[in-house]
C-alpha positions as CSV (number, residue, x, y, z in Angstrom):
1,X,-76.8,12.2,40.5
2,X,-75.0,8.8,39.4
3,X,-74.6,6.1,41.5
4,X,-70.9,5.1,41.0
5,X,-68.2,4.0,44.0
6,X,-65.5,6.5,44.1
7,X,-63.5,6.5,40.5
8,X,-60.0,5.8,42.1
9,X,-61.2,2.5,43.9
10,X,-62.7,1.7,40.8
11,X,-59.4,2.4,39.2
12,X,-57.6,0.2,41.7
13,X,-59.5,-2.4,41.7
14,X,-59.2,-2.7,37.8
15,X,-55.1,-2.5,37.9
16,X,-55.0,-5.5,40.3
17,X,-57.3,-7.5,38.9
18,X,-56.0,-6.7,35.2
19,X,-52.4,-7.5,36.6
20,X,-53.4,-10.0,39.0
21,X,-51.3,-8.5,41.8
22,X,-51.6,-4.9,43.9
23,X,-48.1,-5.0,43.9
24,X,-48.1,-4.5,40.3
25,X,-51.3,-2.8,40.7
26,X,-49.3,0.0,42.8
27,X,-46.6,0.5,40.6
28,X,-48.9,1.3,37.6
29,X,-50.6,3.3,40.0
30,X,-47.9,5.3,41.2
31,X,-49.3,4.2,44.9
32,X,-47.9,1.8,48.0
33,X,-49.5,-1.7,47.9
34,X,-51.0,-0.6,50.9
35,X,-53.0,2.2,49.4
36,X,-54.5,-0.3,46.3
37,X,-55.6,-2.8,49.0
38,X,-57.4,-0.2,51.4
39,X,-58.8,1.2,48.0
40,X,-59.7,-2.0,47.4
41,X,-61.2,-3.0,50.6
42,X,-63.4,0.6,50.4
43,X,-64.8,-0.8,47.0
44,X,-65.9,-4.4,48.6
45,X,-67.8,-2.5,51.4
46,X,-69.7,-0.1,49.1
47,X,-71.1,-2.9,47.2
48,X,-71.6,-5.3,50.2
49,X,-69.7,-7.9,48.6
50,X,-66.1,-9.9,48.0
51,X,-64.3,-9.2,45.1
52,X,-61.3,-11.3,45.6
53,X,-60.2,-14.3,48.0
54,X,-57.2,-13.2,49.7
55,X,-55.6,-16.6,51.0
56,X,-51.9,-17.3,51.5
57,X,-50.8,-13.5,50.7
58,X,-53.0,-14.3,46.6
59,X,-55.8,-12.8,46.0
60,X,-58.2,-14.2,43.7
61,X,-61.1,-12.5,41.7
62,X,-64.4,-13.9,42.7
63,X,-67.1,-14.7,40.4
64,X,-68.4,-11.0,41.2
65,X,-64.9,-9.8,41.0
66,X,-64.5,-11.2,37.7
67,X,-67.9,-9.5,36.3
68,X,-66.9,-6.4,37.8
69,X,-63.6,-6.5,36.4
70,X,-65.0,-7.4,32.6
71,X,-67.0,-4.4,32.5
72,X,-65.1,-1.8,34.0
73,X,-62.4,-3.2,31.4
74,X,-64.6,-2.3,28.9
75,X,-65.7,1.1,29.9
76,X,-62.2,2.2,30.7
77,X,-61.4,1.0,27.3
78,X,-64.4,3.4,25.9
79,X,-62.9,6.4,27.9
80,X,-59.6,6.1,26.7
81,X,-60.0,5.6,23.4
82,X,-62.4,9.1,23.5
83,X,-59.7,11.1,25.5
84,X,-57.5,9.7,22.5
85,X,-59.8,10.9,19.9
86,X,-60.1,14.5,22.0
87,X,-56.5,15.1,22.5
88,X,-54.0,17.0,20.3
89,X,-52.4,14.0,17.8
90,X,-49.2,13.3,19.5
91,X,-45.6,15.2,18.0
92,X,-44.7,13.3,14.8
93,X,-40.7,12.6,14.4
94,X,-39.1,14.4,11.7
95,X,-34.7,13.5,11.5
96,X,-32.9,16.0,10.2
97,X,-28.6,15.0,9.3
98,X,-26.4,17.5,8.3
99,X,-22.6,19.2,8.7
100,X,-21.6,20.7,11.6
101,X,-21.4,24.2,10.5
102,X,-24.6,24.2,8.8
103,X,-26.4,23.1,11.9
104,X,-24.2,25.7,13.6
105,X,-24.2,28.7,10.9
106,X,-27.4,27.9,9.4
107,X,-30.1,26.0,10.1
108,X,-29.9,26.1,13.9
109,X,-30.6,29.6,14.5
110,X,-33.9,29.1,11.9
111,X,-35.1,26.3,13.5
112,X,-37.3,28.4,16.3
113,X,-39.6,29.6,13.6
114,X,-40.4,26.1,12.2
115,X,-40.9,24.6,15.2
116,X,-43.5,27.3,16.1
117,X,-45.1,27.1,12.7
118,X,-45.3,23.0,13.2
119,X,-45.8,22.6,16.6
120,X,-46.7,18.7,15.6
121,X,-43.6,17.7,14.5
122,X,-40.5,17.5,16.5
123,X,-37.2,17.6,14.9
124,X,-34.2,15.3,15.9
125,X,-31.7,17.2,14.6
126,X,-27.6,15.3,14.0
127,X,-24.3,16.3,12.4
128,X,-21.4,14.7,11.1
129,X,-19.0,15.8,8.3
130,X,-18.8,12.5,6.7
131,X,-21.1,11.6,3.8
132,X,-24.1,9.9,4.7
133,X,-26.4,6.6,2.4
134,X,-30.0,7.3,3.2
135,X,-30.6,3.7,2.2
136,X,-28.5,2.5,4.8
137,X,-29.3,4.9,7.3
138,X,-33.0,4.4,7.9
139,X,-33.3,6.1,10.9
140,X,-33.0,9.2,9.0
141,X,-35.7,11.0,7.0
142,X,-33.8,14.3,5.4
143,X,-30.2,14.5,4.7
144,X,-28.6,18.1,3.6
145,X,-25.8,16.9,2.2
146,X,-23.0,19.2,1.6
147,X,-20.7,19.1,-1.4
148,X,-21.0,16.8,-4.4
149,X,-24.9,15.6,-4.1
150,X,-25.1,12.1,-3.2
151,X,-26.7,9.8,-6.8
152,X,-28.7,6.4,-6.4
153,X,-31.8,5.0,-6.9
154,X,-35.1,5.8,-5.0
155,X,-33.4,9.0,-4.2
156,X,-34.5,12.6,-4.6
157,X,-32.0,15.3,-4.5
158,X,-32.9,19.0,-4.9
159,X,-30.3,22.0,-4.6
160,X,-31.1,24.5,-1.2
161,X,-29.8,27.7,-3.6
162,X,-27.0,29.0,-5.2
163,X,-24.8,30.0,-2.6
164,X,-21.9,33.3,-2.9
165,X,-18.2,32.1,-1.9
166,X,-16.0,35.2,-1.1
167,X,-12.6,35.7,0.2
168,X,-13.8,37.5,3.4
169,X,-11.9,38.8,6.2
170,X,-11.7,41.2,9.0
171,X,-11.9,45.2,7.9
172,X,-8.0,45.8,9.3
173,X,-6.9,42.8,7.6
174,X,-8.0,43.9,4.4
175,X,-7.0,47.8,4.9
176,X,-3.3,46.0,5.3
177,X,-3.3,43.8,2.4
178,X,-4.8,47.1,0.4
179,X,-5.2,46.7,-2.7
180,X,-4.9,42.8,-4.7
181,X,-3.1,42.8,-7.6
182,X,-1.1,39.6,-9.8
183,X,2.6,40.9,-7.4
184,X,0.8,40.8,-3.9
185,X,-1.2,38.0,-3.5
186,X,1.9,35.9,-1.8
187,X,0.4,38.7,1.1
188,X,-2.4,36.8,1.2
189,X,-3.0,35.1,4.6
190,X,-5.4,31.8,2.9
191,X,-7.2,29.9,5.7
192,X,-7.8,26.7,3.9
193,X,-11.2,24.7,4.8
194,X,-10.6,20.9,4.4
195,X,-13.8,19.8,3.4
196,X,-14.6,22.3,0.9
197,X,-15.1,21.3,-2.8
198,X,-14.2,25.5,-3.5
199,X,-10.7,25.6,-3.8
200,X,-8.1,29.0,-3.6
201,X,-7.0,28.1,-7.1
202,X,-11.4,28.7,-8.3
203,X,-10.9,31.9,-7.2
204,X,-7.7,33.0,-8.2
205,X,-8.4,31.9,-11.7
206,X,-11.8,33.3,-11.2
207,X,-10.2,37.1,-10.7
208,X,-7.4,36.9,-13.2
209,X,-4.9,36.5,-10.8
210,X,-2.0,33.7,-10.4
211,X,-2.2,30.9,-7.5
212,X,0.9,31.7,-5.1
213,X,3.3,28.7,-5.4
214,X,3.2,28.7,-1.4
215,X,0.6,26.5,0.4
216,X,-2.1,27.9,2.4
217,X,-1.9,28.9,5.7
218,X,-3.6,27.4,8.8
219,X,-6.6,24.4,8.0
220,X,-9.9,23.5,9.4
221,X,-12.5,20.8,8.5
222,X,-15.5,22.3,9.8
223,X,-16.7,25.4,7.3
224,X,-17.5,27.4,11.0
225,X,-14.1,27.2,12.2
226,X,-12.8,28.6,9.1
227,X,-15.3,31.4,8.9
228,X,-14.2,32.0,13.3
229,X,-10.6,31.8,12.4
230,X,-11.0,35.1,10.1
231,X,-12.7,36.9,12.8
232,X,-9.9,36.6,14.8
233,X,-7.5,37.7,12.4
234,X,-5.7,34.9,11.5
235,X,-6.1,35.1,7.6
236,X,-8.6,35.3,4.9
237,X,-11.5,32.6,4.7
238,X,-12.7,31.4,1.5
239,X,-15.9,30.4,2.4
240,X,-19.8,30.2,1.9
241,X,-21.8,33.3,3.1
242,X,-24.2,31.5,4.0
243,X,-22.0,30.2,6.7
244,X,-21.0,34.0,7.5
245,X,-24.1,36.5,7.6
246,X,-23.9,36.7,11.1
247,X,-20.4,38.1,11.0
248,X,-20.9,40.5,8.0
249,X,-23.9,41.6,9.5
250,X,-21.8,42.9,12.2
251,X,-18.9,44.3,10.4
252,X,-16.8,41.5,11.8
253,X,-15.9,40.5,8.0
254,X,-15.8,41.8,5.0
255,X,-15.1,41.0,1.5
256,X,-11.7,41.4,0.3
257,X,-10.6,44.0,-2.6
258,X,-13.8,46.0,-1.4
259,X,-16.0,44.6,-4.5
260,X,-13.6,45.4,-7.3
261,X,-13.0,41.2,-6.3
262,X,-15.0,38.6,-8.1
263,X,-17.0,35.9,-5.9
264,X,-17.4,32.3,-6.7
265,X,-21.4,31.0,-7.1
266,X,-21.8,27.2,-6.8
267,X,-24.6,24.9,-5.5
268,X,-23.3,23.4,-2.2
269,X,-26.7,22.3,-0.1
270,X,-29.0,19.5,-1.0
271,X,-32.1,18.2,0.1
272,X,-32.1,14.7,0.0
273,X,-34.9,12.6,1.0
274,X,-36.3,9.0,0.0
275,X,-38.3,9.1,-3.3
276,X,-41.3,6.7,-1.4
277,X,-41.1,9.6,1.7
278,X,-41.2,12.8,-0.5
279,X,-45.0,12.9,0.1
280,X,-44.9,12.8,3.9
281,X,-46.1,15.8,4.6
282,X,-43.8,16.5,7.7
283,X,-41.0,16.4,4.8
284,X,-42.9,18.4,2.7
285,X,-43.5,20.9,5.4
286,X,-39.4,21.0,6.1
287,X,-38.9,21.0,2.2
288,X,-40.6,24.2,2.1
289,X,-39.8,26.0,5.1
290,X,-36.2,25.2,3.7
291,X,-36.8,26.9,0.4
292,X,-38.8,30.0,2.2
293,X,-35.7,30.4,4.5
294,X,-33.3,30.1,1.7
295,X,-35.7,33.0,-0.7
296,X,-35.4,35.3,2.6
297,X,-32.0,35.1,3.7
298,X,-30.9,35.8,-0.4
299,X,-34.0,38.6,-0.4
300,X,-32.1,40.2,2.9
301,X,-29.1,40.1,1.3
């Protein structure tokens, strides 16, 4: 059986004499002052001596004190580095910037299956419509960027998929409009999304059919608002499916002119992460969990 004084004396004794002050001692400590000097005192009497001169409310290591102190400094130092080495590596960072609606629609509903497949990397996740400099935004390690994809050096820039954009609204909204010919699209209710490089006129010329001289109807900047704005009704959403399998799934929307209607097929997503970073493998790991989840969802339909 070893021979040592009771571990959490030992343990106060070290904090006060490393910090040179059982007040400070007890904060580390998570203990009263009080507590660290009784502690304290317990130590003195199992080894029959003084380990620091209390005078005018100090105390002072002794010359025994100060030996004690030195070599439990250095065994503590031993144990903690080998609980280091034995515990799990702690979570490494991984910031992720994209839109709104693609954090909303897209990527946020996915993330669950990531996170359990990396439990070692935890994902900071931010949004904002505006375009976004990885060289001056350090703070961030992957940008999906949405739209044009953002050019400059030490960049690399890779396309999520080729993405479907279909006029898609509700089922009685399109049993109304019936059937979409050159004389009926002025019926057309267009919901017109702000940020989106996919214009109305794409897909008109797309499907043989003229623009309507009148504007679109009501407008949104966020792709998600669009996509809920035709689920209620209010008009016809020209918009990404990937920002709308939820609702097709469910029959909410549908495509307008039942198929017989063309869609539009652009590359809208990109991966964009520093050039120097690309072989970190937590952005390797999100590279191609992205991919995998983009292959899926286009295998599902």
């Amino acid at each position: 059986m070893r021979r040592i004084p009771s571990f959490p004396a030992l343990r106060a004794f070290e904090a006060a004499a490393r910090l040179g002050s059982f007040a400070r001692a007890s904060e580390e400590l998570h203990l009263t002052p009080s507590a660290v000097s009784h502690q304290v005192r317990a130590l003195e009497r199992t080894l029959g001596r003084a380990l620091f001169r209390r005078a005018n409310r100090r105390a002072i290591l002794t010359a025994d004190g100060e030996r004690l102190c030195a070599g439990l400094a250095q065994a503590f130092d031993a144990i903690e580095a080998l609980c280091a080495e034995l515990s799990p590596p702690p979570p490494s960072s991984l910031a992720v910037h994209c839109t709104p609606s693609f954090a909303a629609k897209w990527l946020g509903p996915r993330l669950p299956s990531f996170v359990e497949a990396h439990p070692g990397i935890g994902i900071r996740l931010s949004s904002g419509a505006e375009p976004v400099d990885l060289a001056r935004h350090e703070e961030i390690d992957i940008l999906i960027a949405y739209g044009r994809p953002p050019a400059g050096p030490g960049l690399t820039v890779e396309a999520l998929g080729r993405e479907e954009i279909a006029a898609l609204c509700t089922p009685d909204l399109a049993r109304a409009l019936g059937p979409i010919e050159a004389a009926t699209v002025a019926r057309i209710p267009r919901l017109d999304s702000s940020f989106s490089p996919v214009r109305w006129p794409d897909w008109f010329a797309l499907n043989g059919l003229p623009t309507p001289a009148s504007a679109p109807g009501a407008a949104f900047d966020r792709g998600a608002l669009v996509i809920s704005a035709a689920v209620q009704g209010l008009g016809v959403a020209l918009e990404s499916l990937r920002f709308a399998q939820a609702e097709l799934g469910a029959a909410q929307l549908v495509r307008l002119g039942e198929g017989r209607l063309k869609s539009l097929y652009r590359d809208l997503h990109f991966i964009c992460t520093r050039a120097r970073d690309r072989d970190l493998e937590k952005i390797r790991a999100f590279r191609r969990w992205l991919l995998e989840q983009e292959q899926e969802g286009r295998a599902a339909g």
